[in-house]
N, C-alpha and C positions, 0 to 999 in steps of 0.2 A: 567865616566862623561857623557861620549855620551848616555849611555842608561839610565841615572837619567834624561837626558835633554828629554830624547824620552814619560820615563812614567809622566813626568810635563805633557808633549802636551797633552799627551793622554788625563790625567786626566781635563786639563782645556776644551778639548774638548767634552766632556760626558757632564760638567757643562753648556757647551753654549747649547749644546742640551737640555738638562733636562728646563734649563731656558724658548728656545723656547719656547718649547712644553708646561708649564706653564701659558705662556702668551699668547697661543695662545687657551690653554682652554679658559680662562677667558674673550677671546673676544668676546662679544654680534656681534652674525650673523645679526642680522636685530635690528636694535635700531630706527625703524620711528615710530616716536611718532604720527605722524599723521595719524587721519582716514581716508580710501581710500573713494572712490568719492562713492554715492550711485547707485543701480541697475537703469537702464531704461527700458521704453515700457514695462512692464510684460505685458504678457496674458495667462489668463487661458481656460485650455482646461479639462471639468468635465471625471472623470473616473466614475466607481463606486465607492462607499465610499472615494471617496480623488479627487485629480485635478493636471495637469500637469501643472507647471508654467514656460512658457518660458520668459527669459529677455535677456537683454544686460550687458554685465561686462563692468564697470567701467577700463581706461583706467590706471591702477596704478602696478606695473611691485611687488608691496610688498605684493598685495592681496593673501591669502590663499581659504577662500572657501566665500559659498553666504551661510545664517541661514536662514530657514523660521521658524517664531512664530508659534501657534496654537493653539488652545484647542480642546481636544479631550477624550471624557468620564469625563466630568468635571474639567481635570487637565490640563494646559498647557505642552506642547511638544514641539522638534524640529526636523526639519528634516533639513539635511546639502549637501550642493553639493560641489565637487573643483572647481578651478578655471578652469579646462580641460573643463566644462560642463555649458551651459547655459539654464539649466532648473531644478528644484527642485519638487520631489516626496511627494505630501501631500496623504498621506494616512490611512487608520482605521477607520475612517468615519463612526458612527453607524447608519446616518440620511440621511434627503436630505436638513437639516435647512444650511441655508448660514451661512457663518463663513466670518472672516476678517482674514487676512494672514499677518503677517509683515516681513518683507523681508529687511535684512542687509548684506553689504558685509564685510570682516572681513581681516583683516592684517593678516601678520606674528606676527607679535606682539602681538595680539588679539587684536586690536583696531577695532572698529566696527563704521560703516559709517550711515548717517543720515538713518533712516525707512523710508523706502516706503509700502505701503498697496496697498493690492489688496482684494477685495469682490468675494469668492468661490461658487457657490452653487452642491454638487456632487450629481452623480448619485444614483441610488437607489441600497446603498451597499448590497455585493453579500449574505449576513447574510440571507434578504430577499427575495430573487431573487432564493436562493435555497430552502428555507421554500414554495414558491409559486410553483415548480417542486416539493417537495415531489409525491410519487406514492404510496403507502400505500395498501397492500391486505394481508387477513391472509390464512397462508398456515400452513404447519405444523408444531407441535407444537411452534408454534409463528405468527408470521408476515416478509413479504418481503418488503422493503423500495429502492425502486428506487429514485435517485436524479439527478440533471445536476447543474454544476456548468457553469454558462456562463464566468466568469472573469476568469477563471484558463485555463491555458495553458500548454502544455508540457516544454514549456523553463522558466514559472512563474507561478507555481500551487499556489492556493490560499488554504492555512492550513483552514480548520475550523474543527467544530466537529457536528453532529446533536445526538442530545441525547434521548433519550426515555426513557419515566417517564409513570408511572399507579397511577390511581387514589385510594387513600386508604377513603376506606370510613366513616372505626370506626375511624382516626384520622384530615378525611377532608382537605386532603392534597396530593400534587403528590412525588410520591416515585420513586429514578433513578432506571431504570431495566436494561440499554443501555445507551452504545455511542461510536459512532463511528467516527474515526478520519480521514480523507480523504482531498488530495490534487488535486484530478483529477476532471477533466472537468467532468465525470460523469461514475456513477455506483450503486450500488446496494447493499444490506447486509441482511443479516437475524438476526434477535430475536428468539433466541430457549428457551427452557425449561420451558413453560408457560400451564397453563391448558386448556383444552378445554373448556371452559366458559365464557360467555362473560365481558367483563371488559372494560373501559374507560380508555384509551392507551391517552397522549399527547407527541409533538415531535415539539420542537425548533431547532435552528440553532446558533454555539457560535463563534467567529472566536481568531485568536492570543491577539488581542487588548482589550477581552474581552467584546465586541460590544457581544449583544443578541434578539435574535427576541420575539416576541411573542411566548405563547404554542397554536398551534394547536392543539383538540383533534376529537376524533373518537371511537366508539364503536366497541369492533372488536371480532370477537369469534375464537381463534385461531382450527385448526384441530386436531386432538387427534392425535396420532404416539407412537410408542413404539419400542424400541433397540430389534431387532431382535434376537432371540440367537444363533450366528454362532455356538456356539460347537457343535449342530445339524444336522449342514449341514454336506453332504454329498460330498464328490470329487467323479466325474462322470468321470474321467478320467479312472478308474479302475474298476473293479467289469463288473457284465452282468445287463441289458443289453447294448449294445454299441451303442449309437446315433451316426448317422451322422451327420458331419459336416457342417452348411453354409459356398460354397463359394463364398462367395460376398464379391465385393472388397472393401477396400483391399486385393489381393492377394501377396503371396512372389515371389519379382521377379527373383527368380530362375526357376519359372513356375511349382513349384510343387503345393501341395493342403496345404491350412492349415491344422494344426495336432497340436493334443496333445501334449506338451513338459511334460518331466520326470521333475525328482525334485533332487538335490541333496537330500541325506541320511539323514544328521540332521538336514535338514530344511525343514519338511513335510508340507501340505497342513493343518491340525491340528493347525500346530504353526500361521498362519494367525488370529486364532478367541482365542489365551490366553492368551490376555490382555499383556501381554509383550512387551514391547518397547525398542528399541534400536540396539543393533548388532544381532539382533536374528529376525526369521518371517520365510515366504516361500522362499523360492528361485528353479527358474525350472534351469532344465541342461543347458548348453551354448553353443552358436556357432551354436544355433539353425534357420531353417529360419525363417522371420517373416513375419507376422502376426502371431499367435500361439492362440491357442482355451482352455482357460478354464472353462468348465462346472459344476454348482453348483445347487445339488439338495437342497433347503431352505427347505425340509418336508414339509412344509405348502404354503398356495396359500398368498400373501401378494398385495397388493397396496402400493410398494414401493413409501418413500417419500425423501430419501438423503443415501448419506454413507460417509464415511470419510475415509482416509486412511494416513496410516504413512508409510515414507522412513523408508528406514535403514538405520540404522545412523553411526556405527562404529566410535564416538567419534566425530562424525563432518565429517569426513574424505571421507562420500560416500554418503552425502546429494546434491540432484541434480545432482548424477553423477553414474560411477558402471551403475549396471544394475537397480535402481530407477526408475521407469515410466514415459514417457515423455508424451506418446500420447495414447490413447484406445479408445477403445469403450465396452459399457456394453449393453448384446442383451438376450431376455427373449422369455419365451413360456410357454404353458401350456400342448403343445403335442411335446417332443422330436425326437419321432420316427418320427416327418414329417418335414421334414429339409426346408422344404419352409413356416413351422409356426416361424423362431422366426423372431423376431421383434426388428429393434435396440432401445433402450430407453438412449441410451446416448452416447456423443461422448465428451473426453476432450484432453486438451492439458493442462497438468502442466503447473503456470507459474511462472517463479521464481521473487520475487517483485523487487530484485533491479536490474535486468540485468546484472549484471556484469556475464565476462566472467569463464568457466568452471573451479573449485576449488578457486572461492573468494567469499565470502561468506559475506551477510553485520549481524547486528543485525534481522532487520524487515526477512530477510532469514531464519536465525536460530530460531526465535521466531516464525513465521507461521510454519516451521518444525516440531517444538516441540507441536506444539498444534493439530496439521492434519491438513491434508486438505479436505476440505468440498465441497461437490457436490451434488445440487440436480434435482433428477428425474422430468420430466417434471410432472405438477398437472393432467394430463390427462392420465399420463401413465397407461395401461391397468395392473391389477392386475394376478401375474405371481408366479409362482412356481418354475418355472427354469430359472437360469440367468447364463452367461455366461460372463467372462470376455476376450477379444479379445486384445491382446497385440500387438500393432503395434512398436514402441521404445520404446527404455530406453534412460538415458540423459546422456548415453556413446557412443551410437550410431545413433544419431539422423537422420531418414532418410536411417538408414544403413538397409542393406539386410539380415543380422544375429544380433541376440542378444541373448538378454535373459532379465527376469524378475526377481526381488526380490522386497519384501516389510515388514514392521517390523508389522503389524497389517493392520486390517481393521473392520468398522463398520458398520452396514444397518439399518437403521430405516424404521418404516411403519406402514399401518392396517392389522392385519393377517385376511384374509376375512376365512378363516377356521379353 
């Protein structure tokens, strides 16, 4: 009897709970039907393309956020703040035409309070402002395009894209050749694969919101260049006769001289220029000092104009990392045998787009990986026969006193002046 009396309790007490719990669904958290009080004081303070608007929150304890109205590219928008923040972000802005702003604060409820208006007029969005920096010069085969973004910042870069179109003439009409996508305060790109002929090049500016500038154009007559043929080259590390080495610092801080590094077995100096990508290329011996001297007879005399070069990849696994190149220099001459002819023509530091720390890897990472990476020779540089690649780290030992080198390809473009 006692434990029939026990499972009643039990059971009626599940039900009072379940019931609770039912009724406490079904209860409306916030049921104020009424609209909170509306915003005071706004004022606005112009950005580019948009305006900060500070106000006053209404004293109403139900409020959710503040809504500002707007039209922007012909359609109305909104932009919304909580109630933590007394100021609302109007931004995308294609113009500098004044706009009217309306401005509501909004319940829990979604009840929304009497409109207040404020009259905007913004700065001259950053669409324009970048179009008016372009820096425009033809180099080889294409063109160099410098720009400055004044409204982007490292803690708020501003997305846009600047695009590049050429004039078709049998259809009278511009044709996309480029575009480049860029959040940084400022930098620069190349257009490659164009003819050495003059042509009618135009370049706008597009951002998120779809805002767009006008086309600039310009006549430009790109420089001729042509892919070098590595299978040609020559490793100067072997054979007679034996060049001395520049040493010029960098030196290895063990206090020896730079020197020649060997190569592992199956990854000759050869496999650098056969097109091959991936777990495969040169690789020199290891636990060598650094700096290290590789010297490359190119057969012919060239006016280097860029190269490119690919990690090694090993499935992902040793991109920006392993013995991958961090830092070098590339140095040239025309007389070997005189160690105080060569000449440095380049100094780089890899760099990896998203920062992140050694083995995390983002997309924009992997995808500059996969495509090389591209460096070019100053326009000035003197027309050279012999180049030498100067390996100072790898992005396993950054700064470190030994290393070694590996890479899965490389490419050299130029004039071959013989």
């Amino acid at each position: 009897m006692k434990n029939a009396l026990k499972v009643v309790t039990f059971i009626a007490a599940i039900a009072f709970v379940m019931q609770s719990c039912k009724e406490e669904t079904n209860t409306i958290l916030h049921d104020d039907s009424a609209a909170p009080g509306p915003i005071s004081n706004p004022v606005a303070e112009a950005i580019p393309g948009g305006a900060i608007i500070r106000y006053e929150l209404p004293a109403n304890e139900n409020l959710l956020y503040v809504k500002a109205t707007y039209e922007r590219g012909g359609k109305e928008v909104v932009s919304k703040s909580s109630l933590y923040n007394d100021q609302v972000l109007i931004e995308g802005l294609g113009d500098i035409r004044e706009r009217e702003i309306t401005l509501v604060a909004v319940s829990r409820s979604e009840v929304e309070s009497t409109p207040v208006t404020i009259r905007i007029t913004p700065l001259t969005p950053p669409i324009e402002d970048v179009l008016e920096s372009l820096d425009i010069v033809a180099s080889f085969g294409g063109m160099r395009v410098a720009f400055e973004n004044k409204a982007a910042t490292p803690e708020t870069p501003t997305n846009i894209v600047i695009g590049v179109v050429r004039w078709n003439e049998e259809l009278k009409e511009w044709e996309d050749i480029d575009a480049h996508y860029t959040g940084l305060a400022q930098g620069d790109f190349s257009v490659r694969g164009l003819d050495a002929e003059e042509r009618r090049f135009g370049f706008y500016v597009k951002d998120v919101w779809n805002n767009q500038s006008d086309t600039i154009s310009m006549d430009l007559t790109p420089v001729y260049e042509e892919e070098i043929d590595g299978t040609t080259f020559r490793d100067m590390r072997s054979g007679s006769p034996q060049y001395p080495i520049p040493q010029m610092p960098p030196l290895p801080a063990s206090g020896e001289p730079v020197k020649h590094p060997g190569n592992l077995g199956s990854w000759p100096f050869a496999r650098l220029w056969d097109g091959e990508l991936g777990n495969t290329g040169f690789h020199t011996t290891e636990r060598m000092d650094v700096p290290i001297w590789i010297p490359i007879d190119m057969r012919v005399r060239v006016r280097l104009s860029r190269y490119k070069i690919w990690q090694r990849n090993n499935n992902g696994g040793y991109l920006y990392s392993h013995g991958n190149p961090h830092e070098w220099e590339i140095w040239g001459t025309n007389t070997p045998e005189d160690v105080d002819s060569w000449e440095r023509l380049d100094h780089q530091v890899m760099v990896k787009p998203s920062g992140l720390p050694l083995g995390q890897l983002s997309n924009d990472d992997l995808a500059i990986a996969e495509a090389g990476h591209e460096y070019e020779f100053p326009i000035d540089a003197p027309s050279v026969r012999y180049i030498a690649w100067k390996h100072i780290d790898s992005w396993a030992a950054i700064e470190g006193a030994t290393g070694f080198l590996h890479m899965a390809e490389m490419k050299i473009w130029g004039q071959v002046q013989e």
